[in-house]
N, C-alpha and C positions, 0 to 999 in steps of 0.2 A: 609916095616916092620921096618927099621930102625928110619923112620918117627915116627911111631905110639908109638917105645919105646922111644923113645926121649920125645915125647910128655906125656908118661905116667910118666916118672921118672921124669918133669919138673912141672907138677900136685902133685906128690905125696911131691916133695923138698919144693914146695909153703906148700901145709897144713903142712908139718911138722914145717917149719918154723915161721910158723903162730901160730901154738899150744900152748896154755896157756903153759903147762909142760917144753916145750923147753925156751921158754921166762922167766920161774923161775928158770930154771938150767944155762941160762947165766948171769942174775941176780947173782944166789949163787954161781959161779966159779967167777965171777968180783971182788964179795966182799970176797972171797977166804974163804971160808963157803961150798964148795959145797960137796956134798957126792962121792961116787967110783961110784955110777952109773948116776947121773947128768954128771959126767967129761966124762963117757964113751959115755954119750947123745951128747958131746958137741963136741969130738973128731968124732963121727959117725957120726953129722951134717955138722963139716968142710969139713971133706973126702969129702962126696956128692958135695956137694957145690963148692968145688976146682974142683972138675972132669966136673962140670955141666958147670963149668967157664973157663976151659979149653977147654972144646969141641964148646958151644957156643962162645967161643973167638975167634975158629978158624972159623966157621961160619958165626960173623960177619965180621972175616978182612976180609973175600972173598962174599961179598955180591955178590947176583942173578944180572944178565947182566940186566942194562934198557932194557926195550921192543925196536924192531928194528923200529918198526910203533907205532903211538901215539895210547894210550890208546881210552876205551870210557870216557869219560864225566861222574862224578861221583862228585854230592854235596852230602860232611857229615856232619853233625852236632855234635858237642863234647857238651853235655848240661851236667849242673854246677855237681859236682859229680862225674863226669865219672870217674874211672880210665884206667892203661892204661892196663889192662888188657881185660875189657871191651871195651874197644877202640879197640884196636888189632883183638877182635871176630869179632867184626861189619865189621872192615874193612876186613876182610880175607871172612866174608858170602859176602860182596858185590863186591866180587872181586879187590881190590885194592890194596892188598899185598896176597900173597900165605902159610903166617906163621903167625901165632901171638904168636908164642915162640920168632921167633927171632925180634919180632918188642918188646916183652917186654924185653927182654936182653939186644935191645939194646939201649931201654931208660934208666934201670937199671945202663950198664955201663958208661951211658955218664952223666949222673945223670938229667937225663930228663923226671921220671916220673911224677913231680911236674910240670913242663913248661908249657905243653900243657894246651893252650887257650882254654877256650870253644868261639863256635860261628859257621859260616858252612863256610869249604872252599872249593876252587874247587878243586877236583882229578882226579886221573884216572885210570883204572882199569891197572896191572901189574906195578905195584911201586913198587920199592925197601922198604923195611919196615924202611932203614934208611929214602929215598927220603921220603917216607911217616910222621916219627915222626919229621922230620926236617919242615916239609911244617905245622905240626900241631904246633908249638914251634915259628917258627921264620916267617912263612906267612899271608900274610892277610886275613881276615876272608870277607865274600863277600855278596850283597846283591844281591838276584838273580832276575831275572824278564823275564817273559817270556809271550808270546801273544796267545793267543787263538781266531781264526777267525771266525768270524760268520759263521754260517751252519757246522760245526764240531760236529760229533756226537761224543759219549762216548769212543768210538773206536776209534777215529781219536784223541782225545784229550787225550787217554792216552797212544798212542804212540807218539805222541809229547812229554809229561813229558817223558816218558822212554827217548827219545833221549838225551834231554836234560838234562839226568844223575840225575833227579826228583825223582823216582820210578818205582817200576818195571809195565809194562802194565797190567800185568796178578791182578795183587793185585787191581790196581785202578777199572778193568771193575770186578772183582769181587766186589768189594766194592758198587761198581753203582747197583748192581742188587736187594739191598735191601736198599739204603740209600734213607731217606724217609723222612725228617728232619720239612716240613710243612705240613698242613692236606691238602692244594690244588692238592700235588704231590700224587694224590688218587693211590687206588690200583686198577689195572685192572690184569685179565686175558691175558695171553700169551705177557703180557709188555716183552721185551729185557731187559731192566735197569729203575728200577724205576729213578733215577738222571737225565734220557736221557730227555734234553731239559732243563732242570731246572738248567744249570751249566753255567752263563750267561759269550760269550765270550768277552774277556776283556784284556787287561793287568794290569797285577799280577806281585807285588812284595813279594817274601819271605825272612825275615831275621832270623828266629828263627829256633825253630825244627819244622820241617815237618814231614806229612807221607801223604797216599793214601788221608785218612779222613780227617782231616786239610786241605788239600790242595782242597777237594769237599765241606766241607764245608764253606769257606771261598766265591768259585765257586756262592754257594745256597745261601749263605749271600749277597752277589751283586746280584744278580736276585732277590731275594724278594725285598732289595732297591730299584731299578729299577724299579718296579713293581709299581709305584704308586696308592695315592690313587684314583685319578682321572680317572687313566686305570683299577681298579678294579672298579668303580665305574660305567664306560662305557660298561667293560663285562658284568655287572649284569643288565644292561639297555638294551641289545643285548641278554639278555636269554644267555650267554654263560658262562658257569664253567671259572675257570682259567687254568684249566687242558684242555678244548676245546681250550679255546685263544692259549693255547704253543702250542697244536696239530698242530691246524692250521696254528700259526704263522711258526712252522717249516716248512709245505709242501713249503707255501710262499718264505721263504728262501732257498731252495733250488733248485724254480721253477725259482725265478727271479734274472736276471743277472744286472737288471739298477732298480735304486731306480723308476723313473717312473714308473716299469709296478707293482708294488708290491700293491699298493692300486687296480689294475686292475686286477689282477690275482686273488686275498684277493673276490673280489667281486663276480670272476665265480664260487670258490669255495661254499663260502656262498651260491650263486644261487640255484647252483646244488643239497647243501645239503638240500635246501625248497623243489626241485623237486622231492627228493627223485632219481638222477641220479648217479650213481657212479662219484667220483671225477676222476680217472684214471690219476692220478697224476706217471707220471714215477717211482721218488725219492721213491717212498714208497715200490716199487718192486726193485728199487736198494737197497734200507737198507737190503735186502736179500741176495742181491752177495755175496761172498767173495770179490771181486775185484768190480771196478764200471766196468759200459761198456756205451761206445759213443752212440751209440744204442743198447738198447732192443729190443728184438725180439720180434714174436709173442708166444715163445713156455714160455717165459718169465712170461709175464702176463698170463700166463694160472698158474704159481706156485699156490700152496693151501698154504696161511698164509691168518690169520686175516688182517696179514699189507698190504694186497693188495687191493690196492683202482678199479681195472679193476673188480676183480672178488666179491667183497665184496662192499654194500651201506653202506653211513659214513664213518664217521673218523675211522683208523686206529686204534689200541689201545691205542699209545698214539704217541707223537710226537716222530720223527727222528733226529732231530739234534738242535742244542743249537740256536733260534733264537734271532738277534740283535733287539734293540728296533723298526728299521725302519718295521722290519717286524710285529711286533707285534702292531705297530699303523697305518698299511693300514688293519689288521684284524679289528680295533676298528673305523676304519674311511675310510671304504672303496669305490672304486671310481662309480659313478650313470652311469653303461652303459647298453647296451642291450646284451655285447656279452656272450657267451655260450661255445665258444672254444678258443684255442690259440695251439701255434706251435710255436717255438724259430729255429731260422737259426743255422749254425755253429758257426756264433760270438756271438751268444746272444741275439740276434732280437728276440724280439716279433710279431708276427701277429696272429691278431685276427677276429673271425668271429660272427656269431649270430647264423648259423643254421649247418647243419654237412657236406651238401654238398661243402657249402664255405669253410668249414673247411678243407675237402681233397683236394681241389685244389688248397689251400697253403701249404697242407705239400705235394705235389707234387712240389709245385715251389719252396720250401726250400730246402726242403729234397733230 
């Protein structure tokens, strides 16, 4: 309660402050011109003001204890304009001071609200609002950079930015689910995230403001680079969209553990899809989990989705995780064999077969 009026009498002190009528009544009392009720304005604005100075003085000499354990990980950005009021809201929605009265007080009294740098520094969420306007004033401003692995889906990559004090996760796979930014990133039915696949993994450096959007589009701006004309020229000579190529390219990526078997794995896939045989690609029933699992079961591949390549012929609806170029050029140049199955060891061994009985009695001697 105490909070809320605090809060409300330090709102209502700003506008009045603020107000053209008060700024011409200390005008006309300076130049000792002023009228009985200007004086009475100017008196009833001190009073405020001394009490408000009083109580936030005692506030700031006893700043909040630093947290006992380190913060999380928290980049802000101060862009050109901010004040520090503005400042103060953003940092207290993102957790990183608990007040933005007492962070503007106590740039007010140190005469700090002019200092502060724009640029993004690193924080952390439960800072003192002094730790905080000291670290915006006298710290270094930072350039961030961070890695995203191939075969990382939408999900995986935006709980990495959450970690890494980026954004929040919820914002970013919201954001994926409509972000559509080229005509090859088509629309399908029952897609998960339009963005899934098309946010090429890479290391990224940030130095400006960010948010979800910036930071996916920049993602989609490197994947269409990447994207040559020569590899789009090869899809279209393959009969295959670009939207099949990522598809595909994704299974690949997350089927193969050694660049060798990626042109070979790329090949049974293709195979399959001329025979008209289900891909039955595991990865496609894991984009389903909550959690991955070592082994799928059989009650597994029985789920009812689109995305499941056991119960469903063809591609998926669209691809599952962000493939690296190597996977995307054993789809465009894939390897000349006879086989028709495969089956990975626990280390990532490939074996392969031609027909299905061979096929079970490697994944009898792997498995």
């Amino acid at each position: 309660m105490l909070r809320e009026s605090l809060r409300e009498l330090w709102q209502k002190t700003r506008d009045f402050l603020e107000h053209a009528e008060w700024r011409e009544a200390l005008r006309a009392v300076y130049r000792g011109k002023g009228t009985p009720k200007q004086k009475k304005m100017i008196f009833g604005g001190a009073a405020v003001v001394a009490l408000l100075f009083l109580v936030f003085s005692f506030l700031i000499a006893s700043p909040s204890a630093s947290p006992t354990t380190e913060g999380t990980p928290v980049y802000f950005t101060v862009r050109p304009g901010m004040g520090v009021s503005s400042i103060g809201k953003e940092l207290r929605e993102r957790g990183v001071i608990d007040s933005e009265m007492k962070f503007w007080w106590t740039a007010k009294l140190n005469g700090l609200e002019n200092k502060v740098k724009t640029g993004t520094f690193a924080m952390q969420t439960g800072m003192t609002p002094r730790d905080a306007l000291e670290k915006l004033v006298y710290g270094n401003t930072v350039t961030i950079r961070f890695v995203i692995p191939e075969g990382f889906g939408v999900k995986e990559i935006a709980e990495r930015l959450e970690k890494e004090g980026l954004v929040r996760a919820d914002d970013f796979m919201e954001r994926a689910k409509t972000f559509r930014p080229y005509p090859y990133m088509e629309q399908h039915e029952d897609v998960r995230y339009a963005a899934e696949g098309f946010l090429f993994p890479d290391t990224y450096e940030l130095s400006d403001s960010f948010d979800a959007d910036s930071i996916m589009t920049m993602m989609a701006e490197n994947f269409d680079h990447r994207l040559t004309k020569e590899m789009r020229d090869r899809a279209k000579e393959m009969h295959l969209s670009i939207y099949e190529l990522v598809t595909l390219a994704s299974l690949v990526e997350k089927e193969a553990y050694h660049d060798e078997d990626r042109p070979i794995i790329a090949q049974i896939f293709l195979k399959r899809l001329r025979l008209g045989m289900p891909l039955q690609a595991d990865p496609t029933v894991q984009y389903l989990l909550d959690e991955p699992k070592e082994d799928l079961l059989y009650s597994d591949t029985e789920v009812a989705s689109p995305y499941n390549t056991y119960q469903n012929v063809g591609l998926p609806p669209g691809p599952i995780a962000s493939p690296g170029t190597a996977s995307l050029m054993a789809v465009l140049h894939p390897a000349h064999t006879n086989y028709l199955y495969f089956v990975a060891d626990r280390n990532g061994k490939n074996y392969y077969a031609t027909n299905y009985s061979e096929h079970l009695a490697l994944v009898d001697q792997v498995r």
